[in-house]
N, C-alpha and C positions, 0 to 999 in steps of 0.2 A: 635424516628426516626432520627431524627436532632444527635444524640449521634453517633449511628449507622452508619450513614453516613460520618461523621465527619474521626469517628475510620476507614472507608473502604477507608475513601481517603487518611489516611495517610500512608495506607497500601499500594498504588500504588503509593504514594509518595518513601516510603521503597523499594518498587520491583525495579522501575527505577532508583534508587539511587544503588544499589546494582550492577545493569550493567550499568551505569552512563558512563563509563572510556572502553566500550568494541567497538573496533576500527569498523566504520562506512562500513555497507558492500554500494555498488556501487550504488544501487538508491537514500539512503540517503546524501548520499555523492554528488549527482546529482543536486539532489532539492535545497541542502541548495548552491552549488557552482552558479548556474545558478540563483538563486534570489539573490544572492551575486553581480554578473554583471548584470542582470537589474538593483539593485539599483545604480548602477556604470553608469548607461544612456545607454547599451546595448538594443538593442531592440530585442524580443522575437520574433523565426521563421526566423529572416533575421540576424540578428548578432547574435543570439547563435537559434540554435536550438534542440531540442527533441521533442519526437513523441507525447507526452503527451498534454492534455488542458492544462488551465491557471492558474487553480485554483491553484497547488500544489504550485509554485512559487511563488504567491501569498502572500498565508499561509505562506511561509519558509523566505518573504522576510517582511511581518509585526511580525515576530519573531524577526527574525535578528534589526527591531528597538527598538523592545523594550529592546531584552537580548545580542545582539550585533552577531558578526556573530564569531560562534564556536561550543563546544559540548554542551553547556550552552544554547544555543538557540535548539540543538536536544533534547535537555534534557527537557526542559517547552514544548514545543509542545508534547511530549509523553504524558507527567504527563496532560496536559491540554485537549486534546483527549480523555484521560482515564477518567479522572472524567467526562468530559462532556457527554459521551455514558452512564455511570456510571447511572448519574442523568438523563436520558434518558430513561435507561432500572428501573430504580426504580418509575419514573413518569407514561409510561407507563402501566407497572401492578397493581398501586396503583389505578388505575382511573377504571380499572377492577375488582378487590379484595381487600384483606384488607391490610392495614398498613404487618404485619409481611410477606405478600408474596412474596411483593415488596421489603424489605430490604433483604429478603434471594436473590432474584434474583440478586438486586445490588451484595450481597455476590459472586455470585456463578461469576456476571463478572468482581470483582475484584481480583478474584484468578485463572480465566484462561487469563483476558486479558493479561499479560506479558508473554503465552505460550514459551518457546523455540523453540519447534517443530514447530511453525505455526511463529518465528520468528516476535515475536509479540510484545513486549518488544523495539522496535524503531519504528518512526513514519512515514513508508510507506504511502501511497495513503490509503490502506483500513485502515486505522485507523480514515481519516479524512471522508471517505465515510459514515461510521459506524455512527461520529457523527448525520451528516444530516439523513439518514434514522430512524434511532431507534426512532428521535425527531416526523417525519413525521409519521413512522406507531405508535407511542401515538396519535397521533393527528386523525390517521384513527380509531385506537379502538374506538372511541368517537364519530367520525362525527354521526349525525343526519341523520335519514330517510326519514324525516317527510318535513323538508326544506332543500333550500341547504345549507345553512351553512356558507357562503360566505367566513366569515374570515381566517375559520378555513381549510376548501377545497384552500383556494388560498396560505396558509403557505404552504401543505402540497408539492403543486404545485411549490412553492418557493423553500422550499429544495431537492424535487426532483432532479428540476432544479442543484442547487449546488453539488450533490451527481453526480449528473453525468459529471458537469462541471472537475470533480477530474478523472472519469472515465468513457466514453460512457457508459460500464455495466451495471449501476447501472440502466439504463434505462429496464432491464430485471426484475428485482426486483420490479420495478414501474407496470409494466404492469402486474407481477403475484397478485399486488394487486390489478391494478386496474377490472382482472377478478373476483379476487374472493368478492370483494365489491359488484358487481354487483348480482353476483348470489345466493351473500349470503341476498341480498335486504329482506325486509318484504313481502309477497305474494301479490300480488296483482300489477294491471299498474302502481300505483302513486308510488308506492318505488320501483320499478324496473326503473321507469324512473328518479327519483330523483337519485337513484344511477350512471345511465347512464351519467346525467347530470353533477353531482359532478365531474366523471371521465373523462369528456368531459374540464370544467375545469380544472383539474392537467395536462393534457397533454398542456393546449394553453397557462399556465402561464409558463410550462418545453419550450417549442417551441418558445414562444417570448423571454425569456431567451437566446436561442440559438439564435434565427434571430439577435438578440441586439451585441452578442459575434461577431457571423462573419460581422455583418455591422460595429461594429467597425474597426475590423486587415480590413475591406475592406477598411473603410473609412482613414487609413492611411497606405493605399500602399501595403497593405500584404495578402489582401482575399485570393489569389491565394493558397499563399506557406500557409498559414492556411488551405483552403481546401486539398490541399493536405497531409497537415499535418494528419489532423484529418480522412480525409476518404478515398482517397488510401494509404497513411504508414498502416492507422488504419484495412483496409480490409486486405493487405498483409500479417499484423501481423498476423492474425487472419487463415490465408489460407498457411501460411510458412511453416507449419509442414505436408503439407500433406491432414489438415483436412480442413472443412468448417462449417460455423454456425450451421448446420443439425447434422453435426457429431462429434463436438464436443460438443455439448449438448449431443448428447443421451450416449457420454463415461462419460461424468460429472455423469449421473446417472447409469455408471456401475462399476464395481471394484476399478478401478482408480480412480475415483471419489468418491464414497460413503468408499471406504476404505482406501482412501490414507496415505501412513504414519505419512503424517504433521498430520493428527486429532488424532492419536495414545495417546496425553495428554491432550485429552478433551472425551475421548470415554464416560467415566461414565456419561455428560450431556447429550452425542450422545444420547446413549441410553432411558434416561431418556426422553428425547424427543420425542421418538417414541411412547412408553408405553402409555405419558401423551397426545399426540395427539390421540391416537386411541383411547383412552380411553373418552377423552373431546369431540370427533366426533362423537362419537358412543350414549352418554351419555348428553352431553350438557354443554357450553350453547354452542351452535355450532358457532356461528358469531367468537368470539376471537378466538379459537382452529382453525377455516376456515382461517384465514387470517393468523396465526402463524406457518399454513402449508405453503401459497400462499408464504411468507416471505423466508422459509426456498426454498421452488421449485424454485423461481426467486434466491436465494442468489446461490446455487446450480449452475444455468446456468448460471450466472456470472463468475462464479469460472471456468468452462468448453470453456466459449466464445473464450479464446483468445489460447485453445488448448496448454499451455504452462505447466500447473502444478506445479508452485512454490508455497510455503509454505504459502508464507502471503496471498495471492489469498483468502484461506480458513478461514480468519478472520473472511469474512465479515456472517460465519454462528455463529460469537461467540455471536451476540448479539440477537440473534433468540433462542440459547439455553438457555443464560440466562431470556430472556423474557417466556420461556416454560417452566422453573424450578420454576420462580414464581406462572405462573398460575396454574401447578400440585400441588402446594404445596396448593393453596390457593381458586380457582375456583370450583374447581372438587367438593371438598371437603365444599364448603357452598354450593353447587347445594342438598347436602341431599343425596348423594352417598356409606352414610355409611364406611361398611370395604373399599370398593374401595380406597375413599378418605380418609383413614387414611393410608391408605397403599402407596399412592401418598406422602400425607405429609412428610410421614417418610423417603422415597424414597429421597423425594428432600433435604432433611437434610442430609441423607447419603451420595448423593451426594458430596453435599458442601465438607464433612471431607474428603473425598476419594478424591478427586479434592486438596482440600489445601497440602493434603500428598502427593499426585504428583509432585506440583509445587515444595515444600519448598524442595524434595531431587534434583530439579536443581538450587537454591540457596546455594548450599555448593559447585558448581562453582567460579571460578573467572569471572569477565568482561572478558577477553582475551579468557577463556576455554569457555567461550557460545561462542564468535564467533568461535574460532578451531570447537566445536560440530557443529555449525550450517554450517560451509562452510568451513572447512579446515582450512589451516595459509594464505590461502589469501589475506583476509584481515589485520590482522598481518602485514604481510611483507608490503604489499601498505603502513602503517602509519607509520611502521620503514624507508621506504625510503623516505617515504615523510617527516618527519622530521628532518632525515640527511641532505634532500637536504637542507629543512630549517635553517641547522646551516653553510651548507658549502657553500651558495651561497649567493651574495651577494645581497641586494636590487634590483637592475634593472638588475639584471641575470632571464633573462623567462625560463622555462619551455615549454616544449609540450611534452604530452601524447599520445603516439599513444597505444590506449590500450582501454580497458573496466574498467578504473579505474581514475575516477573523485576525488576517496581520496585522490590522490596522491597531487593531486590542494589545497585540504582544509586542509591536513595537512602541507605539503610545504609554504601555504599559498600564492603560485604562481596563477596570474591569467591567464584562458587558452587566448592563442595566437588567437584559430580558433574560427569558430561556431559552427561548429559540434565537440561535445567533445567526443563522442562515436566513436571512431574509426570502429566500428562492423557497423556502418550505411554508412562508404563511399563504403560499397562494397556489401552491402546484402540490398534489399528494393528496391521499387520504385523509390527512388531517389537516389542513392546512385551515380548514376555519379557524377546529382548535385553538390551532397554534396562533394564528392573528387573533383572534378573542384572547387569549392567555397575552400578550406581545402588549396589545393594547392596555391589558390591565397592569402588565410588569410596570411600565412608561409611566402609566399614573401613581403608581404608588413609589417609585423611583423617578420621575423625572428628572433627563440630564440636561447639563447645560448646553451640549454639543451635539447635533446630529449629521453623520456623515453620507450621505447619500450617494450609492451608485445608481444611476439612472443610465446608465449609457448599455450596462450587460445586462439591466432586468428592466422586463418590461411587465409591469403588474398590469391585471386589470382595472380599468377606472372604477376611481371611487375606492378603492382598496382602504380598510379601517386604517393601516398603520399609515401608510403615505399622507391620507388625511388627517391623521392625529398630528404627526408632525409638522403639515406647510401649514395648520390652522394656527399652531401656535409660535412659531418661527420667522425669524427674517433671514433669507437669504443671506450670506457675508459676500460683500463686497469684492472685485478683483480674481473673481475665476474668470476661466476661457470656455467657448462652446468647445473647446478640443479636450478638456480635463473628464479624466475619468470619472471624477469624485466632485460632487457638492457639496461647499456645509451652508447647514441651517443654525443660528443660535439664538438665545432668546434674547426679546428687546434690550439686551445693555448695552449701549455705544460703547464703552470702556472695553468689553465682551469681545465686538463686532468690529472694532480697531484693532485691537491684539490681533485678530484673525482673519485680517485682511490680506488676500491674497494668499494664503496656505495652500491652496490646491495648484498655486501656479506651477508648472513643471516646465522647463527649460525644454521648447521644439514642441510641447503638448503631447496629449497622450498617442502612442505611437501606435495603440492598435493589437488586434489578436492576432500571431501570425500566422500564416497560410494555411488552411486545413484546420485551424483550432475551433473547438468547438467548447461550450461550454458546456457543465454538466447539467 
């Protein structure tokens, strides 16, 4: 086993080395800029904000100590995500079945977690959610009937707690377990109530978690724009397309949801999932198959909650399938199930191969062609201009980004001027006055020399404070194209304005969002 493991880790050592060098799409590029200025004494929510908890910043910003802050630091948090879920989904099934079920399952999530399609391969929010859950539901396969448990019930309560610190969501997930604990209890009052009781606990150690987060930002000046942060930005988001918590769950479990293209390079576990659930429900032992459903229905309405539908959303079902590829392989089939369970076995080995021969024909990509596949030359271009600016500008020449492109910062290595780095938040949301009043006033008291403008993916309303602050006081630079995704504006210094002529030019012009992509 210890071989096994060894050999699957260095195989997601392999996968992230492979796209190592492929340019940082905009939430990565978010996380790691924004723990880069906290560690800088910026304070989180009042000098820089995003809509997001604390946790991601966190994480991005005890990377940045150890591996320093650049690709090197995106690059260990992947690899370090992946083995950890890794040995998570291998622990889990082992403490259910035997030794070989459990490394096949490691197997099966060491060759879909770097997916393409599902954008999986850099370290989003659900990669770090993944961690915490997959550790917690091991720890529920296990828990005890009989008593509560304490240690192991207040872990699972702890990481809950952390899982959802990364993303309220995660809190749907928690609760589709903690029904089906319950009802999956041993018959009778005393393990209906032990179960009750158990789940009574995970919610008040998740909840003091929380009360502890907001009495802090309360207790140094900031509850307010915290609360607003977290629960009007966080409801808005959630109700901006139209939909609301009712109905974006129930499309999570229709076409869009159960069929969406991101999962298109994981279908063979999809599947397999289904077969070995109906089968292990039907058949026995029902407790683990019960709760590997509950996993899958709460991961589901997570993916659904925020009504958005991007690609990584849908990770967080990757470690649900390979925890269900172990136990078909392994459960079913010591239950004394016969043909069924040889035919499970054989399934989930199939699996594996059909899965590894998927992944390996998107490793005959480049780094650069996953991100074109994934989102166009987008991102591309953001790291080719932000690296020119990096060669043409000097030390204490600032930047400011009005755009949805925080790469521009981490490549440039320019630190942003404002708090709000998302330009898409001073005009869409609950606060967006705020945030353009606060943007306006950063600019004045910081004035940079350089303003980079996406105009091509956002379109403000006229008149917009920041867009006018800036064309009042800027000239255009010379030698962009109407095809460039970026403008710059800088201030009157020919010297300035020659240095920076032509910078946005890109070889064929900007190539476009590809098919289906939508922004957030």
């Amino acid at each position: 086993m210890a071989v096994c493991l060894i050999a699957l880790a260095l195989v997601i050592v392999a996968e992230r080395s492979h796209t190592a060098d492929e340019p940082f799409e905009r939430d990565i590029a978010s996380h790691a800029v924004i723990a880069h200025e906290m560690l800088a004494g910026r304070s989180l929510y009042s000098d820089l904000w995003d809509s997001k908890p604390p946790a991601v910043w966190i994480t991005y910003g005890a990377a940045e100590l150890i591996f320093g802050y650049g690709p090197q630091q995106v690059f260990w948090l992947a690899v370090a995500a992946a083995m950890l879920t890794m040995a998570g989904v291998f622990s889990a099934v082992r403490k259910v079945t035997g030794p070989a079920a459990a490394v096949l399952a490691a197997a099966i999530w060491a060759v879909v977690c770097g997916d393409l399609r599902l954008w999986a391969n850099q370290p989003n929010i659900e990669v770090f959610m993944n961690v915490a859950l997959v550790w917690a539901f091991g720890l529920l396969l296990r828990a005890r009937n009989d008593v509560l448990d304490w240690p192991r019930v207040v872990t699972i309560g702890v990481l809950s707690f952390l899982a959802s610190l990364f993303k309220p969501v995660a809190a749907a997930i928690v609760v589709a377990w903690a029904i089906a604990h319950v009802l999956l209890a041993p018959t009778g009052r005393a393990g209906r109530k032990t179960a009750i009781a158990q789940m009574a606990i995970v919610a008040a150690v998740a909840a003091s978690g929380w009360a502890l987060v907001f009495g802090y930002f309360a207790g140094t000046g900031r509850g307010r724009l915290f609360f607003d942060t977290i629960v009007r930005y966080g409801a808005s988001y959630t109700t901006s397309r139209g939909g609301n918590v009712l109905t974006n769950t129930l499309t999570a479990f229709g076409p869009r949801g159960l069929f969406n293209v991101a999962l298109s390079g994981v279908w063979p576990v999809a599947v397999l999932f289904v077969a070995a659930a109906a089968v292990g429900l039907a058949k026995g032992p029902r407790r683990p198959w019960g709760l590997v459903l509950a996993f899958a229905i709460g991961a589901q309405i997570a993916v659904g909650l925020p009504g958005r539908w991007s690609a990584h959303y849908f990770q967080l079902l990757l470690p649900v399938f390979a925890v269900a590829a172990g136990l078909a392989y392994g459960a079913v089939l010591e239950s004394g199930e016969g043909g069924i369970g040889i035919g499970l076995r054989f399934a989930s080995v199939a699996v594996l191969i059909v899965l590894a021969g998927m992944q390996l024909n998107n490793y005959g990509l480049s780094a650069e062609d996953w991100s074109v596949k994934k989102y166009g030359r987008q991102f591309v271009v953001a790291r080719h201009l932000g690296e020119r600016l990096a060669a043409l500008l000097r030390p204490d020449e600032e930047v400011y980004v009005w755009g949805i492109n925080p790469e521009i910062y981490f490549w440039s290595r320019k630190r942003p001027p404002v708090g709000a780095i998302w330009a898409w938040d001073t005009f869409s949301g609950p606060l967006a006055s705020t945030l353009a009043r606060q943007t306006v006033e950063d600019l004045e008291r910081r004035p940079p020399r350089v303003v980079v403008a996406n105009l091509k993916q956002l379109h403000p309303p006229p008149g917009h404070p920041v867009v006018d602050w800036f064309e009042r006081r800027y000239i255009l630079v010379p030698g962009g194209s109407p095809d460039d995704l970026f403008a710059v504006w800088a201030l009157p210094d020919p010297g300035l304005r020659s240095r920076l002529s032509g910078v946005t030019r890109e070889p064929g012009g900007f190539g476009g969002l590809p098919n289906g992509a939508r922004l957030p």
